[in-house]
C-alpha positions as CSV (number, residue, x, y, z in Angstrom):
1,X,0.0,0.0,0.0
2,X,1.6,3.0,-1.0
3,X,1.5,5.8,1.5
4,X,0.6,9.5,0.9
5,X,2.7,12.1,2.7
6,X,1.9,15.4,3.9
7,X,2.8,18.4,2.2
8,X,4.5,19.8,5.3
9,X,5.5,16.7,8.0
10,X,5.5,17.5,11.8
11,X,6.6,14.9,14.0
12,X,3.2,13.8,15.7
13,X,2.1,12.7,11.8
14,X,4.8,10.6,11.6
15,X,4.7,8.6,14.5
16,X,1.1,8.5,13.6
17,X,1.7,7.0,10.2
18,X,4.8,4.5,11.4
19,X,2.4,3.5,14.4
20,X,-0.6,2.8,11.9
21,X,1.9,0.1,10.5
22,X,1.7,-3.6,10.8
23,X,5.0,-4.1,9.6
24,X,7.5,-3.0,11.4
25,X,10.3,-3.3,8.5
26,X,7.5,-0.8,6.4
27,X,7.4,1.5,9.2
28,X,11.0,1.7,9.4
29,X,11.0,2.4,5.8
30,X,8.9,5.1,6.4
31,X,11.1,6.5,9.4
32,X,14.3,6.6,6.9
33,X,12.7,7.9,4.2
34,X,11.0,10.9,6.0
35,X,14.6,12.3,6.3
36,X,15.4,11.9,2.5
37,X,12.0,13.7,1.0
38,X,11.6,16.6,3.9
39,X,14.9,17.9,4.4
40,X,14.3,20.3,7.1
41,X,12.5,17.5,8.8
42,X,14.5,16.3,12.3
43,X,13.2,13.5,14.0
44,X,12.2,14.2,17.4
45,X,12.1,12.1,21.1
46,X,8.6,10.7,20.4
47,X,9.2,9.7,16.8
48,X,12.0,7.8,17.8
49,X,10.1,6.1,21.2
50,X,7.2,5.4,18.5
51,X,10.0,3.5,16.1
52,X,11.8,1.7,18.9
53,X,8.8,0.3,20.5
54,X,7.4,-1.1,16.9
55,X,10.7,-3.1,16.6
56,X,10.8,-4.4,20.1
57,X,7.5,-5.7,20.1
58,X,8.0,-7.5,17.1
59,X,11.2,-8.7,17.9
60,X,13.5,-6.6,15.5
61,X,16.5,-6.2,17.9
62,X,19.3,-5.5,15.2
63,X,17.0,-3.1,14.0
64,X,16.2,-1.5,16.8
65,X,20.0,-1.4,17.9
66,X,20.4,0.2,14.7
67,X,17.5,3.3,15.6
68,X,19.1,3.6,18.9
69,X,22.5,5.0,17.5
70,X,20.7,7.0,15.1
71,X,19.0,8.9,18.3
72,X,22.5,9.2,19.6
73,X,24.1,10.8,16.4
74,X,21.1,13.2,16.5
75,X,21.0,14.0,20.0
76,X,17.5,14.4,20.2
77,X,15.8,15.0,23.8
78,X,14.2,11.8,24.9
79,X,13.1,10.1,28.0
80,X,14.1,7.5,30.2
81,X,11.1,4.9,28.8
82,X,12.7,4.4,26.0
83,X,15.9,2.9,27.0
84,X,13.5,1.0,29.9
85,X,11.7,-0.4,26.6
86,X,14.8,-1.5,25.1
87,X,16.2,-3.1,27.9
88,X,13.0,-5.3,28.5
89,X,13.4,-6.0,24.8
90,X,16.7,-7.0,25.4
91,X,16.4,-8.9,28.2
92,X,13.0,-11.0,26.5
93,X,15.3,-12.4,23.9
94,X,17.9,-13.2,26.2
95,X,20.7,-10.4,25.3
96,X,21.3,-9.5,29.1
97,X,24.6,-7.8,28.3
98,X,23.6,-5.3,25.4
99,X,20.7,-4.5,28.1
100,X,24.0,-3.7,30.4
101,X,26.0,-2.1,27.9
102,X,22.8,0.0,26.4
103,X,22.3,1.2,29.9
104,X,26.0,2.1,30.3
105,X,25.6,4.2,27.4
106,X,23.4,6.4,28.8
107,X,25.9,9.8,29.4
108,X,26.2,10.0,25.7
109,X,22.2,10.1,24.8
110,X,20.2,13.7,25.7
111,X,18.5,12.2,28.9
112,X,18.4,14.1,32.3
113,X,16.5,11.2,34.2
114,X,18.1,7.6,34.1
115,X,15.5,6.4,37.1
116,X,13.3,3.8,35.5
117,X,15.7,2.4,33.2
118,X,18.1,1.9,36.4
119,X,15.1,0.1,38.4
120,X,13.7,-2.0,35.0
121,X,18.0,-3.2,34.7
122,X,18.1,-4.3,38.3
123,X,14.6,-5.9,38.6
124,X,15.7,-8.4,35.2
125,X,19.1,-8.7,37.0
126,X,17.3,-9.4,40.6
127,X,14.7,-11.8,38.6
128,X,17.9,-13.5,37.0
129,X,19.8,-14.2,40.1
130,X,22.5,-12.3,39.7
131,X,23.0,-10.6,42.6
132,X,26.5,-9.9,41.6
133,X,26.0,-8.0,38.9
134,X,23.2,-5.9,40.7
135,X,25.2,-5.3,43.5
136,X,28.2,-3.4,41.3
137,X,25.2,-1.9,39.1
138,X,24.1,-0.1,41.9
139,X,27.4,0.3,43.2
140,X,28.3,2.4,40.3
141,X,25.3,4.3,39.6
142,X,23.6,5.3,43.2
143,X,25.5,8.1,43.6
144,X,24.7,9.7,40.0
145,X,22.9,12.9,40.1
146,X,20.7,11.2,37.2
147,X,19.2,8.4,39.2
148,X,16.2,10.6,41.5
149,X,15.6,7.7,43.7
150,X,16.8,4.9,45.2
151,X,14.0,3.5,47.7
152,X,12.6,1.1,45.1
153,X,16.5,0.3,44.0
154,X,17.2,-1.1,47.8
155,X,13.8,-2.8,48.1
156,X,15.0,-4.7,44.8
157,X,18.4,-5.6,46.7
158,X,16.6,-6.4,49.9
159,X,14.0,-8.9,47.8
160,X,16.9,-10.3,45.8
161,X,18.7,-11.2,48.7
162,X,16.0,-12.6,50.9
163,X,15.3,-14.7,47.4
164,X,18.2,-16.9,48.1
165,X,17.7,-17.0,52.2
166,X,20.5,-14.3,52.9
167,X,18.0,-12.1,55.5
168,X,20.6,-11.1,57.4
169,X,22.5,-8.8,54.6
170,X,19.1,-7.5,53.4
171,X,18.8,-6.6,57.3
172,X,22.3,-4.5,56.5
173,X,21.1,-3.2,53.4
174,X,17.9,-1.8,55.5
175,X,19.8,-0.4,58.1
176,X,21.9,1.7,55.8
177,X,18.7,3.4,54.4
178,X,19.2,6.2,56.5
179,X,22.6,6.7,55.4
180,X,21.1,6.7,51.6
181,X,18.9,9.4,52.3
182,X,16.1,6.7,52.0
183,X,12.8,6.7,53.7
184,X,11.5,2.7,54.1
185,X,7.9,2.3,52.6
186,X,5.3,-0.6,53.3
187,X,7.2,-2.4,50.9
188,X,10.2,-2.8,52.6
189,X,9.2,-3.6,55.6
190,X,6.9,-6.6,54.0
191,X,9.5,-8.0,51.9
192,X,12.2,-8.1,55.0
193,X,9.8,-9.4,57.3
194,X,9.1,-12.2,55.2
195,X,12.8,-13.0,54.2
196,X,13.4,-12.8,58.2
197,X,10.4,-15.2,59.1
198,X,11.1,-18.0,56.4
199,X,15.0,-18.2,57.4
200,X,13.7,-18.4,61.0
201,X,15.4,-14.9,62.2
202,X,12.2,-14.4,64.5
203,X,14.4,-12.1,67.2
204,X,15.7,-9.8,64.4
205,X,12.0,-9.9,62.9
206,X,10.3,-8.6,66.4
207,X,12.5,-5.9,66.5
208,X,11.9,-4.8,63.0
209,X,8.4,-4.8,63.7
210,X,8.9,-2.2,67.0
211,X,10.9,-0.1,64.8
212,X,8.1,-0.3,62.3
213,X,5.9,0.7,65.0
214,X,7.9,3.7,66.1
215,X,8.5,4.9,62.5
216,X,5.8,4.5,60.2
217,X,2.4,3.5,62.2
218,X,3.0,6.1,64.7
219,X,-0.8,7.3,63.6
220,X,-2.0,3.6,63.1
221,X,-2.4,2.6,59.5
222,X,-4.7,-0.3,58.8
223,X,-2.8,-1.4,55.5
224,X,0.3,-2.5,57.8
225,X,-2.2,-5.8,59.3
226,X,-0.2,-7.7,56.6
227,X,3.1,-7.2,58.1
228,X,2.3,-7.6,61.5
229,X,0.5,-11.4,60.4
230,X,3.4,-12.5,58.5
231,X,5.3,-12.4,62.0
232,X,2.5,-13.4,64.3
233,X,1.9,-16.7,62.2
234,X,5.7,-17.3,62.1
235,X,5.5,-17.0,66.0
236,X,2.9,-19.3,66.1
237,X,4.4,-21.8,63.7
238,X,7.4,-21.7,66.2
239,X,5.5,-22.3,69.2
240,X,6.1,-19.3,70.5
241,X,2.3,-18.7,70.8
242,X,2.7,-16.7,74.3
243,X,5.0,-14.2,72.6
244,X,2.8,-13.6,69.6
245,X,-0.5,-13.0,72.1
246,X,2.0,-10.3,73.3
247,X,3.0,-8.8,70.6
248,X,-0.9,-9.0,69.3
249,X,-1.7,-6.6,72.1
250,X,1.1,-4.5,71.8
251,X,0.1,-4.4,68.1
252,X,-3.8,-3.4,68.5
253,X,-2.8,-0.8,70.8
254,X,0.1,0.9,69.0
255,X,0.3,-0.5,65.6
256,X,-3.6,-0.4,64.4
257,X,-4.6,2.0,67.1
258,X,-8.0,0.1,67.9
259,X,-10.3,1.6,70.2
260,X,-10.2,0.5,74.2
261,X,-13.7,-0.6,73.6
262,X,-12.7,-3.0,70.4
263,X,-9.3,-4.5,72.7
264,X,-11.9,-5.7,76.0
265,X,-14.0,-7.2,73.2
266,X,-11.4,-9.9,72.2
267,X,-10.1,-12.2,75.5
268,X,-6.3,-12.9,74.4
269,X,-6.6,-15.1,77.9
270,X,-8.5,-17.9,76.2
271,X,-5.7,-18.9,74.2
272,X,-4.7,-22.3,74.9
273,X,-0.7,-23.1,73.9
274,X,-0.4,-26.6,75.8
275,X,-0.8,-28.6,73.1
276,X,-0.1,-28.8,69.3
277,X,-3.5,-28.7,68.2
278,X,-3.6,-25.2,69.6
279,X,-1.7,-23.7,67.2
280,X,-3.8,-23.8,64.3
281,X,-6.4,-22.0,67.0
282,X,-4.1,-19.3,68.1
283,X,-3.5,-18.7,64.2
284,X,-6.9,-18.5,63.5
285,X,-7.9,-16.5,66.9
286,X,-4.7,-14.1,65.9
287,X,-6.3,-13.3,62.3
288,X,-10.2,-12.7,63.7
289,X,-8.0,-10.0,66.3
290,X,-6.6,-8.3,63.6
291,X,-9.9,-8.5,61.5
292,X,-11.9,-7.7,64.3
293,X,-9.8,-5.5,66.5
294,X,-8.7,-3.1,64.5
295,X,-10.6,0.4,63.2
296,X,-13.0,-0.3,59.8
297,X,-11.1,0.8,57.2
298,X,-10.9,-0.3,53.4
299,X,-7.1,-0.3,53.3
300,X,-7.0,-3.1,56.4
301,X,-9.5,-5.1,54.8
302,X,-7.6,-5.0,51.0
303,X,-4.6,-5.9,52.4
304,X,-5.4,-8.4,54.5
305,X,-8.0,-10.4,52.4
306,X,-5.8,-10.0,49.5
307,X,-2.6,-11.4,51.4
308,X,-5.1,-14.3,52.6
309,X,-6.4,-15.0,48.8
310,X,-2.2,-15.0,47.6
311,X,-1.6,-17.9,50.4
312,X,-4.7,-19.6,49.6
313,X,-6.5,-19.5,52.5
314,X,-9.7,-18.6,50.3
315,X,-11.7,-19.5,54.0
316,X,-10.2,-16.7,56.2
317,X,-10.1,-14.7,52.8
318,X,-14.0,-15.2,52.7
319,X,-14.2,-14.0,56.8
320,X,-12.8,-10.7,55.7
321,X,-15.2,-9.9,53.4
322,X,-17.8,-10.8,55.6
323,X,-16.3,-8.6,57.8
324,X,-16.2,-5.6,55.2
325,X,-20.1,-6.3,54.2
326,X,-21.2,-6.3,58.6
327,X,-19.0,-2.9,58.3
328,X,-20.7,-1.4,55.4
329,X,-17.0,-1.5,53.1
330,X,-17.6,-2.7,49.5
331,X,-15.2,-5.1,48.2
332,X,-13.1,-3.4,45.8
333,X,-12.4,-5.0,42.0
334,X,-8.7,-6.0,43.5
335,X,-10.1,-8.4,46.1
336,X,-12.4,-10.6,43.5
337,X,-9.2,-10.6,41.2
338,X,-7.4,-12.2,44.0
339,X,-9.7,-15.0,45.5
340,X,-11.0,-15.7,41.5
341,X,-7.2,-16.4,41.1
342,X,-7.3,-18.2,44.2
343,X,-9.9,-20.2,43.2
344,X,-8.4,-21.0,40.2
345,X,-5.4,-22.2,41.8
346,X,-7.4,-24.6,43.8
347,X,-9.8,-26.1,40.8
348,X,-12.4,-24.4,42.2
349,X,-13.6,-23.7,38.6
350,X,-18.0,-23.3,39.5
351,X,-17.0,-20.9,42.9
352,X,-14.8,-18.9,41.0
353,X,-17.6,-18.5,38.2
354,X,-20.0,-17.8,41.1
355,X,-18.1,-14.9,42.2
356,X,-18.1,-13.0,38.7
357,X,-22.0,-14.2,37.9
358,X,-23.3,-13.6,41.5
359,X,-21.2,-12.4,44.3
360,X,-20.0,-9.1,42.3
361,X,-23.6,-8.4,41.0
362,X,-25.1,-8.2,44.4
363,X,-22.2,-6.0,46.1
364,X,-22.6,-3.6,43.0
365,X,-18.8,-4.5,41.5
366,X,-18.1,-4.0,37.9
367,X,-15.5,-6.3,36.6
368,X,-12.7,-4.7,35.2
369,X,-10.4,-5.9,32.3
370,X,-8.1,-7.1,34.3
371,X,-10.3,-9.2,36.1
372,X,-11.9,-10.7,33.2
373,X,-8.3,-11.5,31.7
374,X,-8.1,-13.7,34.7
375,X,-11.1,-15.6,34.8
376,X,-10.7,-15.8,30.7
377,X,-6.8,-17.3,31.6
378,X,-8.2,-19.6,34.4
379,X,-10.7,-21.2,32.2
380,X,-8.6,-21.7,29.6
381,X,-6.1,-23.4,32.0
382,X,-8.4,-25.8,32.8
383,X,-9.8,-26.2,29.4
384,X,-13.1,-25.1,29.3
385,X,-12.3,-22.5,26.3
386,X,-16.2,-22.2,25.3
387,X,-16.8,-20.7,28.7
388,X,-13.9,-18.5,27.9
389,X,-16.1,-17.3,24.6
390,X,-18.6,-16.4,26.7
391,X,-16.9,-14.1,28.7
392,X,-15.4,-12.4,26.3
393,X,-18.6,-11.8,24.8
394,X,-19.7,-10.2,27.8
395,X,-16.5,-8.0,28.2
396,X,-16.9,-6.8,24.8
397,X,-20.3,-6.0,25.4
398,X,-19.9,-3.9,28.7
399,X,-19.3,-0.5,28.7
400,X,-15.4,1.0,29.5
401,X,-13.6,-2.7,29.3
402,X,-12.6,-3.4,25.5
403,X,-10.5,-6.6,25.5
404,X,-6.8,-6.0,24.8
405,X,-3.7,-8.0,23.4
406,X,-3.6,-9.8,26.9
407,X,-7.4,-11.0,26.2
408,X,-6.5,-12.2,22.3
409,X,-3.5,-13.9,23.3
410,X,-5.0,-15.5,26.4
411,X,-8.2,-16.5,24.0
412,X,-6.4,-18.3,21.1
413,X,-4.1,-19.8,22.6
414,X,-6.7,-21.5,24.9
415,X,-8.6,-22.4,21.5
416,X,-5.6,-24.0,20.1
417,X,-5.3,-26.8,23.1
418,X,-8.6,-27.4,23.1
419,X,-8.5,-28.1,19.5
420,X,-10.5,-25.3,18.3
421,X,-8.4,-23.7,15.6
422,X,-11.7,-22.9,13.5
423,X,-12.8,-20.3,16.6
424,X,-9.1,-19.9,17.0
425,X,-8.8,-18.7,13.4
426,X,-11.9,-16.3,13.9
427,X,-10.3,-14.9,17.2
428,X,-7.3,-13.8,15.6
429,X,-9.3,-12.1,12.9
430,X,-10.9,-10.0,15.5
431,X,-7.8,-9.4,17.2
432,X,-6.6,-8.0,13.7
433,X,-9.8,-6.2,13.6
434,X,-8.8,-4.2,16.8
435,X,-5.4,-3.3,15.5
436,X,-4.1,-5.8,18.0
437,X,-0.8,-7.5,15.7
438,X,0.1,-11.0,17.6
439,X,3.4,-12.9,17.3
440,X,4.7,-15.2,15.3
441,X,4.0,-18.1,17.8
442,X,0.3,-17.6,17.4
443,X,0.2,-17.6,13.8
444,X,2.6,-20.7,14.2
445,X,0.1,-22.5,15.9
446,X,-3.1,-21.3,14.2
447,X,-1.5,-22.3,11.0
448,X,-0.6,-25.8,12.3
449,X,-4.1,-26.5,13.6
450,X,-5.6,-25.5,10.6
451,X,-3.7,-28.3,8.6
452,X,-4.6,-30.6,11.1
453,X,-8.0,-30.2,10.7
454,X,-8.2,-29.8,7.0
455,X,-8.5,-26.2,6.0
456,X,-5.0,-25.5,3.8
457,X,-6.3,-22.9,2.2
458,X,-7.0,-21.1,5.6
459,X,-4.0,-22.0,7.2
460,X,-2.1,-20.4,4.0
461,X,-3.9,-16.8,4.3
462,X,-2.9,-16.9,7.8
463,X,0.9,-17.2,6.4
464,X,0.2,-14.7,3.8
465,X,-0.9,-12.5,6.8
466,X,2.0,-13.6,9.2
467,X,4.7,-12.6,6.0
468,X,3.0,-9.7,5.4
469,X,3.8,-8.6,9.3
470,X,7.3,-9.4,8.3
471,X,7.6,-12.5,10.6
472,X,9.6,-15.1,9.4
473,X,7.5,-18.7,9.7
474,X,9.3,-21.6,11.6
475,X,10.5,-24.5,9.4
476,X,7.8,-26.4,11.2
477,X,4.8,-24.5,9.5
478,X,6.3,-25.4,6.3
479,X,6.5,-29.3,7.3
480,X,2.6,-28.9,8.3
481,X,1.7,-27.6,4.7
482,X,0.2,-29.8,2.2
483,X,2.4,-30.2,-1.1
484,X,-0.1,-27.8,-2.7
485,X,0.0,-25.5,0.1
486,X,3.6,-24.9,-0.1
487,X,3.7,-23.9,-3.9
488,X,1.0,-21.5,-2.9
489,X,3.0,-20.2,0.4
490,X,6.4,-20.0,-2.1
491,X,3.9,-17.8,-4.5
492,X,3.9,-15.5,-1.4
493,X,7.1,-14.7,-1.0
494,X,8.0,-13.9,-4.3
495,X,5.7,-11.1,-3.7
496,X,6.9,-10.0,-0.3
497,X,10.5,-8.1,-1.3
498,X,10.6,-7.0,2.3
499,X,11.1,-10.6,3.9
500,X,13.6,-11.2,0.8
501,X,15.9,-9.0,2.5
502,X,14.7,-9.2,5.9
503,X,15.1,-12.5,6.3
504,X,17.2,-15.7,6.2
505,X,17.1,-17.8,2.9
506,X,19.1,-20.7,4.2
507,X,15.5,-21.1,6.8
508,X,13.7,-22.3,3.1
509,X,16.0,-24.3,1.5
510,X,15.9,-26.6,4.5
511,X,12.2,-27.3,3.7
512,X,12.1,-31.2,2.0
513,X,9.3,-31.5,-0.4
514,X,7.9,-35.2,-1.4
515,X,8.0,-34.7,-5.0
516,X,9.8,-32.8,-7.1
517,X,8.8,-29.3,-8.9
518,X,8.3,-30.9,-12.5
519,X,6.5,-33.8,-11.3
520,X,4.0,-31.4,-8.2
521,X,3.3,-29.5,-11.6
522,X,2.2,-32.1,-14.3
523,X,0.4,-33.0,-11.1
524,X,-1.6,-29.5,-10.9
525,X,-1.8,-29.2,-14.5
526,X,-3.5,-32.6,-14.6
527,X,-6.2,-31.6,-11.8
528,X,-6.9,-28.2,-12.9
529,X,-8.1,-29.7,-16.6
530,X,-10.7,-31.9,-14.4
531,X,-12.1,-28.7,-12.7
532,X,-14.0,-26.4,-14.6
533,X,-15.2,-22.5,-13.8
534,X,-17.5,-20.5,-15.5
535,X,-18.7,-16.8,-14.4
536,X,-22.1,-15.5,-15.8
537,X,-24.4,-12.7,-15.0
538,X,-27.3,-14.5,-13.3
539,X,-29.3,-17.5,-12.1
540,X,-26.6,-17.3,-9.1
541,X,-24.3,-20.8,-8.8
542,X,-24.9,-24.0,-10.1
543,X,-22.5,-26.6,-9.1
544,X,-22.6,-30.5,-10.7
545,X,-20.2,-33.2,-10.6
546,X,-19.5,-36.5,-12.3
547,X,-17.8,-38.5,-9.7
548,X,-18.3,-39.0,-5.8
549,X,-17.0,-36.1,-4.3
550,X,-15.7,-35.8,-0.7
551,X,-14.0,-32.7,-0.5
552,X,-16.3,-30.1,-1.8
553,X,-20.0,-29.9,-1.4
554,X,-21.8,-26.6,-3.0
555,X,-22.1,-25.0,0.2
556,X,-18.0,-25.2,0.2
557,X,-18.3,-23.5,-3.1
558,X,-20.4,-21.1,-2.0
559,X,-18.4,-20.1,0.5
560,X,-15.3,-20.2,-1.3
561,X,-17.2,-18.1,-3.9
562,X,-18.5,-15.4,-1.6
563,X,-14.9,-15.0,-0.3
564,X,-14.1,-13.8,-4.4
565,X,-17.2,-11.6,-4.2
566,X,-18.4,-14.1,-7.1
567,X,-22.1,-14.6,-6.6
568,X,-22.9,-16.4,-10.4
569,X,-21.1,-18.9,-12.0
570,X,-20.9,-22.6,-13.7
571,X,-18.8,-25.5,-11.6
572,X,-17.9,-28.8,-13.0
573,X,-15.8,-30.9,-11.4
574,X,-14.8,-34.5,-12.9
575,X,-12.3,-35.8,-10.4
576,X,-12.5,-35.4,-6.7
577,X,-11.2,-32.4,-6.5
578,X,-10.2,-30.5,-3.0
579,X,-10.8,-26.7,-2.1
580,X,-7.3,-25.8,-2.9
581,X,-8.3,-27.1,-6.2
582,X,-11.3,-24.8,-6.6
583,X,-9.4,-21.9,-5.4
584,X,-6.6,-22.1,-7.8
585,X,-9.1,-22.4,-10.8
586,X,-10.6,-19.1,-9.5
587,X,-7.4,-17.7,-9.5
588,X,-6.2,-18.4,-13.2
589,X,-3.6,-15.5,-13.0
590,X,-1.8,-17.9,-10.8
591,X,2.0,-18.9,-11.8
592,X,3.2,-21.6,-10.1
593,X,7.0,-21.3,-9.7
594,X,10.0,-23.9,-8.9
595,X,10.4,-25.8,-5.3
596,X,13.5,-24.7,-3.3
């Protein structure tokens, strides 16, 4: 498709055009040729975060290298997202070292803040396991004028560390805080009390917990309940159930503030620590305390139902929002998201159902997209894929919550396990539709399941589709191709110049065919003369054969027909011949050329 430019080009047209795209190597066209035809045209930060981001997502990573060093050389003001894009990109496809190097690079690029690039490079490092490498990361880069903040920076370290059961240096880490300038957060605290309580550092946890108390819940704060459970349970767990009744109380009164009135309600006395059975009791009476005991608020509840729903407790879960619904608190869109994933989890496929169809319509909750993405995945997972279709349906038609690339990707793959490439196929059509381009291992399987079941000709407009994108097909989806369907895919890409060069030619030549070029074409030649097509102006389609056929029936043909906008014509067949068959007698333009 030929593009028409602007008389006069601003910046914000072109990232419109290249974004408008769905090849990336045709938007980059676009991005090099601007250049060459306005020549007081300079690209500006947004053009080149519009270019950079089309090539990641599709995988283009020499490319993308390549537009990189062009922002360099033009020293163009951009911002920090676009190096945190590239470093994701980086990272996805396994290149951890150009992530390092792209981020070392930074002093020579036009960028005044280097803060979420810096936290995206240590949270792949952290995620990686290389604590090493983090450690002289941030080593070399904390004291740098560019990086604004390094809270989130030491809560990576802290998590890291606690990963691989080293609590007592992310205890270090959280004592030099101060020294950093750094003010601990919720976060921290959470993520070093838990690290403390799994490596069994229940002394050093207690007295994080009164320094929490002195330093951030001086004025009570309901959200903290989360903390203050992770130790009581660890207590608990321990044996040390007298200890934990202490610190409950000291809790109640200092950390969540609860009235006088709410602490005579709840007898800590009646907790019975004799016996091992107990335990489970005093865990259970500790989390109705903290329910119970502390001051209504929304934030207490969230946190600690959805703490509950992440451990799987989906029964205590469901006590706190009993809780919220005595106290007049609606259950916010975050807690269903958590106990439907909960339920998931468990196999608890008809509750978690029963909290989207029932339980959210009668507390006046509207499921959100992210919410529907997660009953769409869990139903998937556990292959009910139709049931997925229904929802989907029902988040398209609700106002505010259009499905997004998450939803399609979720959707087809689903489809394709359950062995439903035809819906699959008609999925991805909609997720074209909405401008939503997927990756080549959708089309990849798509394709493959379309062969499976019979539909060539389908499976080859989904490669004509997947080439025109400018991804290159897997041998694989070759070996799934019928003989036919292969000359008609090698058709393709004599038309595609773009993959020509974009591409590796050494891929094809590895495909094996089972007969040889002359031979595959005496072969069509042979079943072409047995097929024949007439157009006419009326009396709409009139299909007759002389043999048995199995492979086309006239409402095939009328499908195939409508497809070409052909709504009269004269079929004959006199062999059994397939749809492939019929389509290539539509098509008498068509050229077949040599194998590889």
């Amino acid at each position: 498709m030929s593009i028409r430019w602007p008389r006069r080009l601003t910046p914000t047209h072109l990232s419109q055009l290249i974004r408008s795209q769905k090849n990336p190597l045709k938007a980059l066209e676009m991005f090099g040729e601007a250049k060459h035809r306005y020549p007081n045209y300079r690209h500006n930060g947004p053009v080149y975060a519009a270019m950079i981001d089309i090539l990641g997502r599709s995988g283009r990573v020499a490319e993308m290298k390549e537009v990189i060093c062009r922002m360099k050389e033009d020293s163009c003001e951009c911002r920090d997202s676009i190096f945190a894009s590239a470093i994701k990109t980086y990272a996805s496809v396994g290149l951890l070292d150009e992530a390092i190097a792209l981020f070392r690079s930074l002093p020579q690029f036009n960028c005044v803040n280097w803060t979420e690039s810096f936290i995206t490079l240590l949270k792949i490092l952290v995620k990686e396991s290389k604590l090493e490498a983090t450690y002289h990361l941030f080593l070399e880069n904390s004291c740098r004028w560019e990086v604004k903040s390094l809270t989130h920076a030491l809560n990576l370290l802290i998590y890291g560390l606690c990963r691989i059961h080293r609590s007592d240096l992310a205890l270090c880490i959280f004592q030099e805080m101060d020294y950093q300038c750094c003010y601990p957060v919720r976060e921290t605290y959470l993520t070093l009390m838990r690290g403390l309580c799994e490596d069994g550092r229940l002394t050093e946890a207690t007295h994080l917990l009164y320094s929490m108390l002195w330093r951030i819940s001086q004025k009570g704060s309901g959200a903290d309940v989360a903390i203050y459970r992770t130790l009581l349970d660890a207590l608990c767990d321990n044996g040390e159930v007298q200890e934990a009744v202490e610190i409950l109380s000291k809790v109640l009164r200092k950390g969540l503030k609860a009235p006088k009135r709410r602490q005579k309600q709840l007898d800590l006395s009646q907790i019975n620590h004799e016996c091992e059975a107990s335990i489970c009791n005093a865990k259970a009476f500790i989390t109705k305390a903290l329910i119970k005991g502390t001051v209504p608020s929304w934030d207490a509840y969230r946190s600690l139902a959805i703490d509950l729903y992440y451990e799987g407790k989906i029964d205590k879960g469901d006590e706190v929002l009993k809780e919220m619904y005595i106290r007049g608190l609606r259950p916010s869109s975050l807690i269903y998201e958590a106990k439907v994933a909960a339920l998931f989890t468990s196999g608890m496929i008809d509750e978690a159902v029963d909290v989207i169809e029932r339980e959210m319509v009668e507390n006046s909750c509207v499921p959100t997209v992210r919410l529907y993405n997660t009953v769409i995945r869990g139903l998937c997972n556990q292959g009910k894929s139709d049931l997925a279709l229904g929802y989907y349906e029902k988040m398209s038609r609700q106002v505010a919550c259009v499905p997004n690339k998450e939803t399609y990707d979720i959707l087809v793959d689903g489809l394709c396990r359950d062995g439903k490439y035809i819906e699959a196929s008609q999925m991805l059509e909609q997720m074209l539709i909405h401008s939503y381009w997927p990756g080549g291992e959708t089309y990849t399987k798509v394709i493959h399941g379309l062969c499976i079941i019979g539909r060539p000709y389908k499976a080859v407009m989904w490669l004509e589709e997947m080439i025109s994108q400018a991804k290159i097909p897997q041998i694989s989806v070759w070996g799934s191709l019928s003989v036919r369907a292969q000359i008609k895919a090698l058709k393709l890409l004599a038309h595609f110049s773009t993959l020509k060069s974009g591409c590796n030619k050494a891929n094809y030549s590895q495909v094996s065919y089972r007969e040889s070029a002359l031979e595959i074409w005496y072969k069509v030649k042979q079943e072409l003369s047995n097929l024949t097509f007439c157009r006419k102006e009326m009396v709409g389609i009139n299909f007759t054969s002389k043999v048995v056929y199995t492979h086309l029936d006239l409402e095939t043909v009328k499908a195939i027909c409508c497809e070409y906008r052909i709504h009269c014509a004269d079929i004959n067949i006199k062999s059994d011949a397939t749809a492939d068959d019929f389509t290539d007698v539509i098509e008498s333009s068509r050229a077949y050329i040599s194998c590889i």
